[in-house]
BAFI-3210 file (N, C-alpha, C; in Angstrom, 3 decimals, decimal comma, padded with zeros to 6 digits):
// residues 139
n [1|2|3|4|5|6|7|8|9|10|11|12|13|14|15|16|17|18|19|20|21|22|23|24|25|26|27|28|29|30|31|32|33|34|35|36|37|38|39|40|41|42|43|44|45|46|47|48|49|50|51|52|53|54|55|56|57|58|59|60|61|62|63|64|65|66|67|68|69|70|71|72|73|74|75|76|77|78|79|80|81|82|83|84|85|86|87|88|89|90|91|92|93|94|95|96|97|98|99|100|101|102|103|104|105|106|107|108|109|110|111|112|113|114|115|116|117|118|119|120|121|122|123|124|125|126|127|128|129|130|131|132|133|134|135|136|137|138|139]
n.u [063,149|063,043|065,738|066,124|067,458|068,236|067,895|068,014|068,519|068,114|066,154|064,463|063,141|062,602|061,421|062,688|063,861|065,283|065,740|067,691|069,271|070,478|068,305|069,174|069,001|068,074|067,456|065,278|064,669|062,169|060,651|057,958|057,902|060,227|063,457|065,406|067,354|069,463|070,469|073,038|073,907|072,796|074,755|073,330|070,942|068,130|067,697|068,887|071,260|072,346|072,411|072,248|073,225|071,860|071,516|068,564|066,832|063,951|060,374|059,031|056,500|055,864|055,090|057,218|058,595|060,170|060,936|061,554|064,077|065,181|068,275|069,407|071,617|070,845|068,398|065,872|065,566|063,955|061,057|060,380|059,171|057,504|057,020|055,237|055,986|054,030|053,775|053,466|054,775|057,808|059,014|060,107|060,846|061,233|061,578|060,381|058,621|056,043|056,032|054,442|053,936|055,107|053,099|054,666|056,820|054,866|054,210|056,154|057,792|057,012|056,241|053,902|055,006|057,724|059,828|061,182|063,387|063,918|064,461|064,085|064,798|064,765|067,321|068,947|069,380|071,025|073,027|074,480|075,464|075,849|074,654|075,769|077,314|079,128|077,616|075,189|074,947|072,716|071,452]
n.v [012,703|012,080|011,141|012,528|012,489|014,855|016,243|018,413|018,556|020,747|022,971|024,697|027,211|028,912|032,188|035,830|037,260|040,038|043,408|044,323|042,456|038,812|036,260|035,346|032,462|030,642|028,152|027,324|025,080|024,724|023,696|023,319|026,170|026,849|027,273|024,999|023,905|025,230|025,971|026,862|029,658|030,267|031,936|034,169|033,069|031,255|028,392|026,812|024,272|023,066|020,210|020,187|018,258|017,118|016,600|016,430|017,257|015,599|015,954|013,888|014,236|017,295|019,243|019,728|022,703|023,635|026,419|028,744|031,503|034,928|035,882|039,030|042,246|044,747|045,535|043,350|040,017|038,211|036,406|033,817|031,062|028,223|024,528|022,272|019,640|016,961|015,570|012,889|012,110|012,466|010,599|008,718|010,142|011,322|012,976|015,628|018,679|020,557|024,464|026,423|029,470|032,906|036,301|037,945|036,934|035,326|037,500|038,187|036,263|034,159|031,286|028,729|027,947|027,306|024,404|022,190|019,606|017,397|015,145|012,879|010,853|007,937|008,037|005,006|003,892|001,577|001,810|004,031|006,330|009,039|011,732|011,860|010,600|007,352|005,082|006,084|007,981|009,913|009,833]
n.w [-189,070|-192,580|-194,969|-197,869|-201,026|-203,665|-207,434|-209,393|-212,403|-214,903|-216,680|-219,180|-221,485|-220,111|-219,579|-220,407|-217,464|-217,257|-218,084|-219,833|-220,222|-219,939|-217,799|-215,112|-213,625|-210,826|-208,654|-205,114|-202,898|-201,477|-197,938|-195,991|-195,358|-195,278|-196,493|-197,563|-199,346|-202,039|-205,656|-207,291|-209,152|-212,604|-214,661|-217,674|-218,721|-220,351|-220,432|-218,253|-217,151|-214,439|-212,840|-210,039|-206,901|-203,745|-200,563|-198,506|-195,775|-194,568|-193,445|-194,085|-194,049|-195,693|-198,641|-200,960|-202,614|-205,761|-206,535|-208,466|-209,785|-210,882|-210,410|-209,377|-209,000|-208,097|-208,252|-206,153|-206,290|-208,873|-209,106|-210,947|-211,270|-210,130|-208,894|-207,230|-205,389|-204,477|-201,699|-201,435|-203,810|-203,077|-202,309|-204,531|-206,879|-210,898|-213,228|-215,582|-215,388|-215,743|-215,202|-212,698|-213,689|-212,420|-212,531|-213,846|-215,084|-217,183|-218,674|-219,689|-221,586|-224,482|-225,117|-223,239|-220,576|-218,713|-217,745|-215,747|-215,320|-212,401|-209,698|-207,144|-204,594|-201,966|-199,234|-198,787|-195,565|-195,280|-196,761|-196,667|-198,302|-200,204|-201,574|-204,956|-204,638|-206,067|-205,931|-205,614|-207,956|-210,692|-213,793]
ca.u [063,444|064,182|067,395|066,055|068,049|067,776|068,450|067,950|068,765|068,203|065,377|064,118|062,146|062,719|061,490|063,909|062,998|065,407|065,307|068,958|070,265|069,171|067,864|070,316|068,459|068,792|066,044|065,288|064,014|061,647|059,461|057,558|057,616|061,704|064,519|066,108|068,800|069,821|071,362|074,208|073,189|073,382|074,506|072,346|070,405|066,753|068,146|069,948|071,875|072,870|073,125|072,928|072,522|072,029|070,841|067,762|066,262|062,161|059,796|057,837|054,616|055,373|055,358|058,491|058,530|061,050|061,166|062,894|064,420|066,127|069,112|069,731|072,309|070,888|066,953|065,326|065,307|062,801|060,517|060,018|057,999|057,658|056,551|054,968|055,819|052,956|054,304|053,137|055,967|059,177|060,143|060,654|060,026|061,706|060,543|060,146|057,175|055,914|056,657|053,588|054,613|054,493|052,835|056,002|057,222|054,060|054,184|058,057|057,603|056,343|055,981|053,070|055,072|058,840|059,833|062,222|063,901|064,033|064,551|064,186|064,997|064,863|068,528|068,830|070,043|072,300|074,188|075,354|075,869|075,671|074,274|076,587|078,415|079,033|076,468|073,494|074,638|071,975|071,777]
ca.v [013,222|011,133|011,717|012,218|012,428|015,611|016,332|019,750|018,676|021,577|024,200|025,396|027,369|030,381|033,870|036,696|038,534|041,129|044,364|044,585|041,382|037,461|035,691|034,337|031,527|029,583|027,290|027,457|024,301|025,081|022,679|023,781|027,539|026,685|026,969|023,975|024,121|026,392|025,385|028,057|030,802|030,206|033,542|034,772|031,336|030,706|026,896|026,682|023,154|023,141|019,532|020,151|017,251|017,704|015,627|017,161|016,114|015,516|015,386|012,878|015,191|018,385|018,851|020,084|023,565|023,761|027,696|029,054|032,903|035,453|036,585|040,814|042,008|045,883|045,191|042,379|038,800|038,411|034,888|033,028|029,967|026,725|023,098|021,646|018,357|016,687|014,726|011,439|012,142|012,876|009,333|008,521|010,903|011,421|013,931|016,522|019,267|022,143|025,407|027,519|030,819|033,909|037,270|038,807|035,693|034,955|038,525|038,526|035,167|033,696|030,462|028,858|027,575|027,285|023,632|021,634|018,300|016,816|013,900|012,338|009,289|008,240|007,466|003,585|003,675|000,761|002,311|005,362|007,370|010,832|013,047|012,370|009,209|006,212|004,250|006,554|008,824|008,977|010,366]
ca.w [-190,400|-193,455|-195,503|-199,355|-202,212|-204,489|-208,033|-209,731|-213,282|-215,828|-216,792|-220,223|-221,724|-219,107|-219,919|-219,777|-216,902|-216,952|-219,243|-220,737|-220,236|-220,179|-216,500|-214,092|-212,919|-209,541|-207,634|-204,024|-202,230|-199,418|-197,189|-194,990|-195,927|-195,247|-197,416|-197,540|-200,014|-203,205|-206,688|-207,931|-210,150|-213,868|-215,738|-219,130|-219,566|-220,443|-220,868|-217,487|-216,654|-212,614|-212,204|-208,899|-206,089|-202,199|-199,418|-197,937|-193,882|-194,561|-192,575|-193,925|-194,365|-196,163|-200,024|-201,550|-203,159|-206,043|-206,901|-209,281|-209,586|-211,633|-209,439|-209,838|-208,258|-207,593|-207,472|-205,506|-207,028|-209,901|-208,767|-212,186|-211,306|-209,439|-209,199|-205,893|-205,373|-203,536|-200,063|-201,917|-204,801|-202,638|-202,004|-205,697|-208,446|-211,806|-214,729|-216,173|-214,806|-215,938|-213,833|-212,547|-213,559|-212,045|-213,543|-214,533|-215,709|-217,893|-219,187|-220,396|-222,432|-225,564|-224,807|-222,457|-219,656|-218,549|-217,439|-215,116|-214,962|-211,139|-209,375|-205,693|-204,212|-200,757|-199,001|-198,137|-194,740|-194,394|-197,671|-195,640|-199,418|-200,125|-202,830|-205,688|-204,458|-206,948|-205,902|-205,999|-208,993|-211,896|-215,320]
c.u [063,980|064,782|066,757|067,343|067,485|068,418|068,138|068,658|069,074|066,985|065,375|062,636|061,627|062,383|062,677|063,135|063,621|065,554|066,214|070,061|069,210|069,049|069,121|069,562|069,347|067,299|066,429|064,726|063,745|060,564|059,208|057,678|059,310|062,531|065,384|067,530|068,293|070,683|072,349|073,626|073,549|073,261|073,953|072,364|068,792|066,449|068,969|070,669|072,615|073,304|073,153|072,140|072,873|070,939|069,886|067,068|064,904|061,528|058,768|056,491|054,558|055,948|056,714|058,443|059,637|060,934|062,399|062,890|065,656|067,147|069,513|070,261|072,089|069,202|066,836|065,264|064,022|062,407|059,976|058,814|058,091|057,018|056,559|054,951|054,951|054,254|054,481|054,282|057,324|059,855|060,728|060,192|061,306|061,222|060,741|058,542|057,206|056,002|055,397|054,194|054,149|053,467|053,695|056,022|056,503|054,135|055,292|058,343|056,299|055,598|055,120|053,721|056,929|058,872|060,974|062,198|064,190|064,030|064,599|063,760|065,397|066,480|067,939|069,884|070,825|073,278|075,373|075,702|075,251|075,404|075,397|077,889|078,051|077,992|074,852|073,576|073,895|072,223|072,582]
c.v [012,099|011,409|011,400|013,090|013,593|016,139|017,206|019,612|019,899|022,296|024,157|026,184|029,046|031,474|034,603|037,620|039,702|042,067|044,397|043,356|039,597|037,280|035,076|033,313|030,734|029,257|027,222|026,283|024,603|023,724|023,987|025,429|027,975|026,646|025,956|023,640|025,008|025,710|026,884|029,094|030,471|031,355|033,201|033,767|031,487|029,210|026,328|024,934|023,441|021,579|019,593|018,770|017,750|016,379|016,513|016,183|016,593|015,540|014,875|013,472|015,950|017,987|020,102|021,188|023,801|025,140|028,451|030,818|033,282|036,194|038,112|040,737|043,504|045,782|043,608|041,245|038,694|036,490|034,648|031,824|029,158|025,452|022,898|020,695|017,830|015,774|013,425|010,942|011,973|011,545|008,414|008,865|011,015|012,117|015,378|017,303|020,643|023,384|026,317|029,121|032,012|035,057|037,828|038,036|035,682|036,200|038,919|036,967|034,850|032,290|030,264|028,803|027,285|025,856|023,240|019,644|018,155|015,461|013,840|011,381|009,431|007,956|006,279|004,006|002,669|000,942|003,026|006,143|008,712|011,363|012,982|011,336|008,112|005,714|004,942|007,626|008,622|010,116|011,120]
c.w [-191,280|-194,753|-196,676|-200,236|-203,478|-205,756|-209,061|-211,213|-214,380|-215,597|-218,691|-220,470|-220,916|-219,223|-219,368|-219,256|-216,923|-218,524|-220,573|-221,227|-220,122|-218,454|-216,020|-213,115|-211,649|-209,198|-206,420|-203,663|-201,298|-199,454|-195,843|-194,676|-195,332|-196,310|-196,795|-198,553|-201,269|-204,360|-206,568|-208,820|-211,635|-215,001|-217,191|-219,579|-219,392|-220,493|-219,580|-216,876|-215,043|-212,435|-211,168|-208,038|-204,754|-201,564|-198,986|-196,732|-194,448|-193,620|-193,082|-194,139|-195,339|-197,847|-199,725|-202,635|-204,125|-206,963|-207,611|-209,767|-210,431|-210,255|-209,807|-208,718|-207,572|-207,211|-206,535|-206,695|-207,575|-209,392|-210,233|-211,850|-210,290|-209,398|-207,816|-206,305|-204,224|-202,563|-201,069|-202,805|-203,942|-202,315|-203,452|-207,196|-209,490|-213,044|-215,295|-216,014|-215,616|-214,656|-213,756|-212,318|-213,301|-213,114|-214,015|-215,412|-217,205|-219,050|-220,280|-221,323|-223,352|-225,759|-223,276|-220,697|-219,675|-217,883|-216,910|-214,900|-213,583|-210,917|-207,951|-205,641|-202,695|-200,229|-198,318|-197,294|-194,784|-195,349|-196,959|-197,225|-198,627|-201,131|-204,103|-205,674|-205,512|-206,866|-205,924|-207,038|-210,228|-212,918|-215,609]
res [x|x|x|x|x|x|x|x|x|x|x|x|x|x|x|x|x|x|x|x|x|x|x|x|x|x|x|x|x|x|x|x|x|x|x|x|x|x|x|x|x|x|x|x|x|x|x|x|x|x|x|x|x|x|x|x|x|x|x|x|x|x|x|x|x|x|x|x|x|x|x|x|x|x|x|x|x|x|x|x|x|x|x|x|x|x|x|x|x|x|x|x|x|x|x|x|x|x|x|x|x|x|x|x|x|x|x|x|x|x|x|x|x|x|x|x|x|x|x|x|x|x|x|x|x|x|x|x|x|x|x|x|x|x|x|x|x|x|x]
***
């Protein structure tokens, strides 16, 4: 497994999926049809900022699913969209993607497409950092 570097910037652009109120967005990272880590939930945002960073174990092969979801707290989680990162990307990407959005999703918005800021970088072993340490924090 090798130790990448993950960074879950922001979101815009979000449809509101739910009826009465705005989306509580969060993203799921899966590999390998795995959840691999989770940002936090960000209450009544179509604009959501997380910021979040995490170490994630690779294996070197699979692409990187970054899924993103309205959190409800009495129905089932509403799936908004996602961005596959190909295998080829995960050792040093940076950008801004568009989000393939679901049918709900597509249905409950005005705009064509909902979008996310990301980032991954591989960890330099003889550093020894961590997700968020001086030396590998970016923007």
């Amino acid at each position: 497994m090798v130790k990448v570097n993950v960074q879950i910037v922001k979101a815009k652009n979000l449809p509101d999926m739910d009826f009465l109120d705005k989306s509580d967005p969060y993203v799921k990272i899966v590999m390998g049809g795995e959840e691999v880590a989770r940002t936090h939930v960000v209450k009544g945002s179509q604009n959501p900022a997380w910021d979040y960073k995490a170490m994630i174990d690779w294996d070197g092969q699979s692409d990187l699913i970054f899924s993103v979801w309205d959190s409800d707290s009495i129905t089932p989680d509403d799936w908004i969209g996602q961005f596959q990162m190909e295998a080829g990307d995960v050792k040093d990407f940076q950008g801004t993607v568009p989000l393939e959005m679901g049918i709900k999703a597509r249905a409950n918005t005005t705009t064509d497409f909902g979008q996310m800021m990301i980032r991954t970088w591989l960890e330099a072993p003889s550093e020894g950092c961590f997700a968020g340490c001086s030396k590998c924090s970016v923007m």
